[in-house]
TIVO-2410 file (N, C-alpha, C; in nm, 3 decimals):
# residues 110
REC num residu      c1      c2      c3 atome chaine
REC   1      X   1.577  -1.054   1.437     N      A
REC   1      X   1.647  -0.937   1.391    CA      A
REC   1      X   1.794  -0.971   1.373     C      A
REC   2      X   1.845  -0.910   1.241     N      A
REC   2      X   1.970  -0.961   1.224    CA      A
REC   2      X   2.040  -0.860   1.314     C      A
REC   3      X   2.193  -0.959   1.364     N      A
REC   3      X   2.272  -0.906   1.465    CA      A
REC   3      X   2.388  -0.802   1.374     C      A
REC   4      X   2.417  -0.692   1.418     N      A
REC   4      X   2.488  -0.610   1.321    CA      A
REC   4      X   2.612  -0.579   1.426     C      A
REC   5      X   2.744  -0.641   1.406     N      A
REC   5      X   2.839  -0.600   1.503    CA      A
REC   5      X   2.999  -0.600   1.426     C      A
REC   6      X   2.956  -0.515   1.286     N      A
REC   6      X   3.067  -0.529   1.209    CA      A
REC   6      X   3.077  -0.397   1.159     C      A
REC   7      X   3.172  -0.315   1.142     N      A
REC   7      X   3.111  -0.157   1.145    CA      A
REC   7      X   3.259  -0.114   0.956     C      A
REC   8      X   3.200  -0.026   0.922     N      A
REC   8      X   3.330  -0.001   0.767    CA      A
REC   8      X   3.281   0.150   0.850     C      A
REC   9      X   3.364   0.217   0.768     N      A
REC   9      X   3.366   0.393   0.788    CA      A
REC   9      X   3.443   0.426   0.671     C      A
REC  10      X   3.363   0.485   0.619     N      A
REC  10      X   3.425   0.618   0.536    CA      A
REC  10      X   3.384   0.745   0.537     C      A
REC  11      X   3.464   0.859   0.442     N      A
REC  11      X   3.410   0.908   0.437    CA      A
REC  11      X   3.419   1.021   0.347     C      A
REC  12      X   3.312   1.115   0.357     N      A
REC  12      X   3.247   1.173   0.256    CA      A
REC  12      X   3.203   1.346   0.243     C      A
REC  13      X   3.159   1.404   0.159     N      A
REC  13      X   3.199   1.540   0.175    CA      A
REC  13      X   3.053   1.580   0.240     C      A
REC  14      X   3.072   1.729   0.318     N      A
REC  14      X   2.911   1.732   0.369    CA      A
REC  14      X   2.821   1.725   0.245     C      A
REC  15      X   2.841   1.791   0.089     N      A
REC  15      X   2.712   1.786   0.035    CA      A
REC  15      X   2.678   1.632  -0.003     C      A
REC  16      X   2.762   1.546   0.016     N      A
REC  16      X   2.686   1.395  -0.038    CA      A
REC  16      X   2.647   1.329   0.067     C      A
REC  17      X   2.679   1.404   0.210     N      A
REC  17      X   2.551   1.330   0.306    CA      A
REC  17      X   2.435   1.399   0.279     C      A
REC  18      X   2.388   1.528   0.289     N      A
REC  18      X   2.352   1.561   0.236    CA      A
REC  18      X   2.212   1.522   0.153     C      A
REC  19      X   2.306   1.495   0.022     N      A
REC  19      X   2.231   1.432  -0.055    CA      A
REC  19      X   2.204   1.292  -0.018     C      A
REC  20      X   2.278   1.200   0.071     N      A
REC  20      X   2.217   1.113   0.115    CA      A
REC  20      X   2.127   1.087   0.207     C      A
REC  21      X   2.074   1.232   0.289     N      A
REC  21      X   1.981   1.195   0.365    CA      A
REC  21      X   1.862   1.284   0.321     C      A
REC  22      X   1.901   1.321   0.225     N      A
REC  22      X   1.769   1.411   0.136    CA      A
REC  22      X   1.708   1.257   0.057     C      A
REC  23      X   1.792   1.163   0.005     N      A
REC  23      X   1.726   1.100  -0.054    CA      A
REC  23      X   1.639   0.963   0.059     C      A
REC  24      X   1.677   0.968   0.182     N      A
REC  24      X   1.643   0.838   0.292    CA      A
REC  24      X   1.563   0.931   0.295     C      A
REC  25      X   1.546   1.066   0.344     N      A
REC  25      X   1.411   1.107   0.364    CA      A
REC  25      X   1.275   1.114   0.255     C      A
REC  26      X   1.370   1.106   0.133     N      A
REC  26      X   1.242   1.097   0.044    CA      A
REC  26      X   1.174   0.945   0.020     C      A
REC  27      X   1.288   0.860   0.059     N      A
REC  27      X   1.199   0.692   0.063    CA      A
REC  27      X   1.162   0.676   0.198     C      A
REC  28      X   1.100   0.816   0.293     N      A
REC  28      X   1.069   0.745   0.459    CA      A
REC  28      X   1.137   0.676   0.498     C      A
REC  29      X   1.285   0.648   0.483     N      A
REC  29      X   1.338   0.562   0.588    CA      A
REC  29      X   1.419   0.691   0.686     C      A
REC  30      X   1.397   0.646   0.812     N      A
REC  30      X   1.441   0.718   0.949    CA      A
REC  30      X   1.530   0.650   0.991     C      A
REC  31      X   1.574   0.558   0.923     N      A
REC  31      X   1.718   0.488   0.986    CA      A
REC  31      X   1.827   0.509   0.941     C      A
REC  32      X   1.947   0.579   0.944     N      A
REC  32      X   2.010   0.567   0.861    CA      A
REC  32      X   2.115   0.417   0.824     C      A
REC  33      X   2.185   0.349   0.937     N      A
REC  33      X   2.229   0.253   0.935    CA      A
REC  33      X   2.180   0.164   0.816     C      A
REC  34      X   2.050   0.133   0.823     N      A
REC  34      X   1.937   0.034   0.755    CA      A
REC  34      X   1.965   0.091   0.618     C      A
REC  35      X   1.934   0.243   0.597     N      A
REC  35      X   1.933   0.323   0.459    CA      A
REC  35      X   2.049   0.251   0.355     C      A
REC  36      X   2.154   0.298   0.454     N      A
REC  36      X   2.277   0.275   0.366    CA      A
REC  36      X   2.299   0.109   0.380     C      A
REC  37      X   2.273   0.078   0.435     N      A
REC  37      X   2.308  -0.127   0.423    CA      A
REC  37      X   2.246  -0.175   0.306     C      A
REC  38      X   2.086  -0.105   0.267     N      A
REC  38      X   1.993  -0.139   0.193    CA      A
REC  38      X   2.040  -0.107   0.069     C      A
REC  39      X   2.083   0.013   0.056     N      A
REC  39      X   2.199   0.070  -0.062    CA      A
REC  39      X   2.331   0.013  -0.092     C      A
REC  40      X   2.375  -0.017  -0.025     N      A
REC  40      X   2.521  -0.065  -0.025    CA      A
REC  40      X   2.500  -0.239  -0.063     C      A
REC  41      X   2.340  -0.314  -0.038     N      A
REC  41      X   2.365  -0.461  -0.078    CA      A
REC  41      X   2.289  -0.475  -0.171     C      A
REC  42      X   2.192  -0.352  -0.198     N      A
REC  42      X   2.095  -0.420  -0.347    CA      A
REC  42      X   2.143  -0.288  -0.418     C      A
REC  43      X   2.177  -0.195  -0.355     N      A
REC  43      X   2.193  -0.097  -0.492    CA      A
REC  43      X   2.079   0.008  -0.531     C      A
REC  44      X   1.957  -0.023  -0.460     N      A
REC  44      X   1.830   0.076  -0.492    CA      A
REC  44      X   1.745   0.014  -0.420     C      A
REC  45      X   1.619   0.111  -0.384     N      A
REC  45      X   1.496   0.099  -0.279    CA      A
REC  45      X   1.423   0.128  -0.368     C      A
REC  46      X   1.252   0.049  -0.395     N      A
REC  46      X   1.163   0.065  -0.459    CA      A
REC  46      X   1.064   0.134  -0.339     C      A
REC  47      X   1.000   0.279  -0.424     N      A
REC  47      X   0.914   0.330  -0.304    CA      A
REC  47      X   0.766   0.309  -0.406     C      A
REC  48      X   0.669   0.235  -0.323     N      A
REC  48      X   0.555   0.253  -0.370    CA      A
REC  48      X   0.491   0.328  -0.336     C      A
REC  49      X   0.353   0.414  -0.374     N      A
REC  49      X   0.265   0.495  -0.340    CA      A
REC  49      X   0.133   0.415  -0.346     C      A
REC  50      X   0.093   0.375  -0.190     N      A
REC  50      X  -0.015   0.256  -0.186    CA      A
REC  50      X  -0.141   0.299  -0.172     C      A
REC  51      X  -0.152   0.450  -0.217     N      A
REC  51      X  -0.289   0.564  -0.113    CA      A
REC  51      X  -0.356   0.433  -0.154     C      A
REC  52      X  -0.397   0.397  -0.312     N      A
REC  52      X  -0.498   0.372  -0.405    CA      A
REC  52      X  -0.533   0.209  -0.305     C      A
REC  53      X  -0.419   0.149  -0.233     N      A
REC  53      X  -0.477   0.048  -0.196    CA      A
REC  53      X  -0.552   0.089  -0.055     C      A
REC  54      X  -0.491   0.205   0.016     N      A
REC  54      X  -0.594   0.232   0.096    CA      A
REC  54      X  -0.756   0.256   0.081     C      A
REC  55      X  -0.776   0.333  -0.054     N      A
REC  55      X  -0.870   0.322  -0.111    CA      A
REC  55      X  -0.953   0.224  -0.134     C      A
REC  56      X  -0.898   0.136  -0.185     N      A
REC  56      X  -0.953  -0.010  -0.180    CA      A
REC  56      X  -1.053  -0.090  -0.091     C      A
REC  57      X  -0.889  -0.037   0.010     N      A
REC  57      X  -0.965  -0.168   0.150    CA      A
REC  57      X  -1.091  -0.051   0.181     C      A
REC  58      X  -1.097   0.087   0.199     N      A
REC  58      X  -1.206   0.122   0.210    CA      A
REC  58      X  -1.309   0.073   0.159     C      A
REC  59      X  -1.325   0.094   0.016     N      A
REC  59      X  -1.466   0.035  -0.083    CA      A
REC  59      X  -1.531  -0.078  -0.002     C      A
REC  60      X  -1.405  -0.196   0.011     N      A
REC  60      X  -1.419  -0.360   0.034    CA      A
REC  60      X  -1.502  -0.322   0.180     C      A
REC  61      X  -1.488  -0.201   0.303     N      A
REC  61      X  -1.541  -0.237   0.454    CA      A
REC  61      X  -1.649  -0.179   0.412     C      A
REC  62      X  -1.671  -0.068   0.323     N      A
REC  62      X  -1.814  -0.014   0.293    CA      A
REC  62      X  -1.892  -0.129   0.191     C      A
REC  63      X  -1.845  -0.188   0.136     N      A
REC  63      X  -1.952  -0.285   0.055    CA      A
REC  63      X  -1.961  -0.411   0.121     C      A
REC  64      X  -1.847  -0.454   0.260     N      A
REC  64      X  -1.870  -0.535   0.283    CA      A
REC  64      X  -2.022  -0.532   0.414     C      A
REC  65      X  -2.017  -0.424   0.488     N      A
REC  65      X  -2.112  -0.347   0.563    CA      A
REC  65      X  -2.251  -0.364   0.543     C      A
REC  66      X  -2.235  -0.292   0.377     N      A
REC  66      X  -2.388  -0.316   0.285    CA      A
REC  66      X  -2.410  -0.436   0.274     C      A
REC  67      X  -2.314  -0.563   0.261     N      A
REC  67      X  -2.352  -0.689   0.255    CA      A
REC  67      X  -2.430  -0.749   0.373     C      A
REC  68      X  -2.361  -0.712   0.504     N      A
REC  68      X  -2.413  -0.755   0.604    CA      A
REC  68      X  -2.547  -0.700   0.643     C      A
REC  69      X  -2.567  -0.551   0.592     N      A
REC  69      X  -2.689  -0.517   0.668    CA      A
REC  69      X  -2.811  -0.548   0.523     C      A
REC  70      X  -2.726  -0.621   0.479     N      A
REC  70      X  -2.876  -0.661   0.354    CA      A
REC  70      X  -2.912  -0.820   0.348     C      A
REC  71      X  -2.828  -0.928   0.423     N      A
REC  71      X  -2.799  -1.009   0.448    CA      A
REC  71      X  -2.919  -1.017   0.545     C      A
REC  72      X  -2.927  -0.908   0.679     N      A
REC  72      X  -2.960  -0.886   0.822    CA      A
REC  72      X  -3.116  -0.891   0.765     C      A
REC  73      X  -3.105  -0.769   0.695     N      A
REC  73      X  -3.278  -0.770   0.659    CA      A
REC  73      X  -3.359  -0.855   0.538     C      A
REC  74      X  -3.255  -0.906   0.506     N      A
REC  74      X  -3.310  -1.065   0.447    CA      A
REC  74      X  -3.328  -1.163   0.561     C      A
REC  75      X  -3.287  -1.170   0.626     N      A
REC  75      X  -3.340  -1.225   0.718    CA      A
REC  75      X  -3.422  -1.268   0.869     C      A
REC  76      X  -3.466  -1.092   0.808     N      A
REC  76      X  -3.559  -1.050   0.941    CA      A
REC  76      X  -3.678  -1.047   0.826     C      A
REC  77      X  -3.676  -1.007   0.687     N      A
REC  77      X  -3.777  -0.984   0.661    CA      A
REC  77      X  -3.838  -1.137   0.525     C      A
REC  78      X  -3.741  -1.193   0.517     N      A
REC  78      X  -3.758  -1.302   0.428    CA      A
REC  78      X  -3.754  -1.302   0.256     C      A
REC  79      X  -3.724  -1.141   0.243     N      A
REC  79      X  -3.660  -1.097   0.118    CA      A
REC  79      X  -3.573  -0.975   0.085     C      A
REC  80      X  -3.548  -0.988  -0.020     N      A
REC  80      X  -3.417  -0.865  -0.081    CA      A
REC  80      X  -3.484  -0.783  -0.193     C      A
REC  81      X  -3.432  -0.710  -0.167     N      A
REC  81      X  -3.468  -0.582  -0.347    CA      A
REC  81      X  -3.353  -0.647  -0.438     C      A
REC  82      X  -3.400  -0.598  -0.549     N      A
REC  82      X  -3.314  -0.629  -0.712    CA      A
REC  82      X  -3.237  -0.464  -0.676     C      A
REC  83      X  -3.259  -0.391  -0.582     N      A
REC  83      X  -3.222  -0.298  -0.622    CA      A
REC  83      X  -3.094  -0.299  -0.530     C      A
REC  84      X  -3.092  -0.322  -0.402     N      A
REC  84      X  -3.010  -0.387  -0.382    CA      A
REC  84      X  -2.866  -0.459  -0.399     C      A
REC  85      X  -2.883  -0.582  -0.455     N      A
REC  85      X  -2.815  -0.656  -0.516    CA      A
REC  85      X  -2.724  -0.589  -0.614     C      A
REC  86      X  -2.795  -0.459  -0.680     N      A
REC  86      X  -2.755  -0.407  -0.779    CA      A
REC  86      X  -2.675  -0.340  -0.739     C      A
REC  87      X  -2.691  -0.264  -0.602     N      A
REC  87      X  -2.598  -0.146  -0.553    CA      A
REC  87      X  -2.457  -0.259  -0.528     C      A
REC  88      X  -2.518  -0.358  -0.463     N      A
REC  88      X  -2.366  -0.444  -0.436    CA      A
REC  88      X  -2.278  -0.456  -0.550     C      A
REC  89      X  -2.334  -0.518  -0.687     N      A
REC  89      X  -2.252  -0.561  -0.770    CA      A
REC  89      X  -2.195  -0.409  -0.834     C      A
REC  90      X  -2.257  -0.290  -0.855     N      A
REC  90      X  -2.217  -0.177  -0.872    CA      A
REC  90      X  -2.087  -0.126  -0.732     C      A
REC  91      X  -2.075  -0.179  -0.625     N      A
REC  91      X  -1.971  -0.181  -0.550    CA      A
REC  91      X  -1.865  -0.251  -0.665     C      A
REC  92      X  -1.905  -0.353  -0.603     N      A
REC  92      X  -1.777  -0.457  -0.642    CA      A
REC  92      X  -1.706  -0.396  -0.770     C      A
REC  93      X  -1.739  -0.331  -0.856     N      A
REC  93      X  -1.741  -0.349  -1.001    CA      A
REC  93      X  -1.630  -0.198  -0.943     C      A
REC  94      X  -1.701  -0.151  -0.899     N      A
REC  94      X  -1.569   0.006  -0.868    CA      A
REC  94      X  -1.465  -0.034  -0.747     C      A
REC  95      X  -1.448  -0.149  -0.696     N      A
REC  95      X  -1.380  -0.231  -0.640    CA      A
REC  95      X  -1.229  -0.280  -0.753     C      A
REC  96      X  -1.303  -0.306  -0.845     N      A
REC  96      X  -1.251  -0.405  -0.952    CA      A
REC  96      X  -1.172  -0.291  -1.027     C      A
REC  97      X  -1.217  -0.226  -1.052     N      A
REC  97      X  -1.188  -0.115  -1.128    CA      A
REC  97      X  -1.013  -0.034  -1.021     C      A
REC  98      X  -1.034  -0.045  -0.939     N      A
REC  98      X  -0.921   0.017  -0.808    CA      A
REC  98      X  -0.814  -0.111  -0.846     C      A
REC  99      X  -0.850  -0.211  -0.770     N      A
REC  99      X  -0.762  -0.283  -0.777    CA      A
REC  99      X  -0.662  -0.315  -0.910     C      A
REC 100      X  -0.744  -0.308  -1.048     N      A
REC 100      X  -0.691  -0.343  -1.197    CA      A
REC 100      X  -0.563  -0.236  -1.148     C      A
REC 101      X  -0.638  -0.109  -1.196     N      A
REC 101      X  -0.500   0.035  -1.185    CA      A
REC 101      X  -0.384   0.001  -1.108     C      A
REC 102      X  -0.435  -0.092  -0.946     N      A
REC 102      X  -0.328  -0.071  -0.893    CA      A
REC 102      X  -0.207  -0.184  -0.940     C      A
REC 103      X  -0.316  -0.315  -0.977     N      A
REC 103      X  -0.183  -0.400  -1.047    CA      A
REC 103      X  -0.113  -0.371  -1.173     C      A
REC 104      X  -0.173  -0.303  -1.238     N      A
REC 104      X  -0.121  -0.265  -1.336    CA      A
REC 104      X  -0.057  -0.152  -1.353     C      A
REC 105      X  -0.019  -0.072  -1.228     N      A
REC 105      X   0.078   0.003  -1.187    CA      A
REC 105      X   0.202  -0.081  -1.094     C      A
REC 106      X   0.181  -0.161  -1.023     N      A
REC 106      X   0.274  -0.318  -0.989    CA      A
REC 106      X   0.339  -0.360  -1.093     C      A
REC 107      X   0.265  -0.377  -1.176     N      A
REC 107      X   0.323  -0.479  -1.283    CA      A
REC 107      X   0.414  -0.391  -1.387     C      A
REC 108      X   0.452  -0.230  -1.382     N      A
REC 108      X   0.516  -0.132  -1.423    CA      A
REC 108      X   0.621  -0.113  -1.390     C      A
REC 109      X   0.682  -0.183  -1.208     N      A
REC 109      X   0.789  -0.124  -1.163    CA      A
REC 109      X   0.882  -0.199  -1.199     C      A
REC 110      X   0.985  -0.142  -1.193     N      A
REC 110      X   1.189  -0.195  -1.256    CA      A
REC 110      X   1.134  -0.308  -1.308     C      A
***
């Protein structure tokens, strides 16, 4: 953790704190120190909205699940359904489909 033992002060009218902590609260940051350092050395905070990758990793533990318990009874029983197989690759495929949107909402920002 960087050591911070150098302090500036200014200052400012109440409505532009204000507005400066209307806007730290709208990028979730609870720090203010951090807020304004982050502002003051790059100039802007990129906020992503990651629900869609939460989404994701969901699909990936539910299809990865179906993998295992079809895996399990392939090998208790010494075969698989076509039907099966099918539900998997019909995972993956709405897997594929999540992830595209989300890079290609990545590949949109500044």
């Amino acid at each position: 953790m960087k050591r911070t033992d150098t302090q500036i002060f200014i200052k400012i009218s109440q409505a532009d704190k204000d507005k400066i902590l209307s806007r730290m609260h709208d990028a979730g940051v609870t720090n203010l120190s951090a807020y304004m350092r982050k502002m003051a050395i790059d100039g802007h905070m990129i906020l992503l909205d990651l629900s869609d990758v939460n989404e994701a990793v969901r699909l990936m533990k539910i299809n990865s699940n179906n993998l295992n318990q079809y895996a399990k009874k392939a090998n208790q029983t010494g075969s698989i359904y076509i039907e099966d197989i099918n539900q998997l690759k019909d995972q993956q495929q709405e897997i594929w489909e999540v992830l595209k949107e989300i890079l290609v909402r990545l590949s949109n920002i500044y």
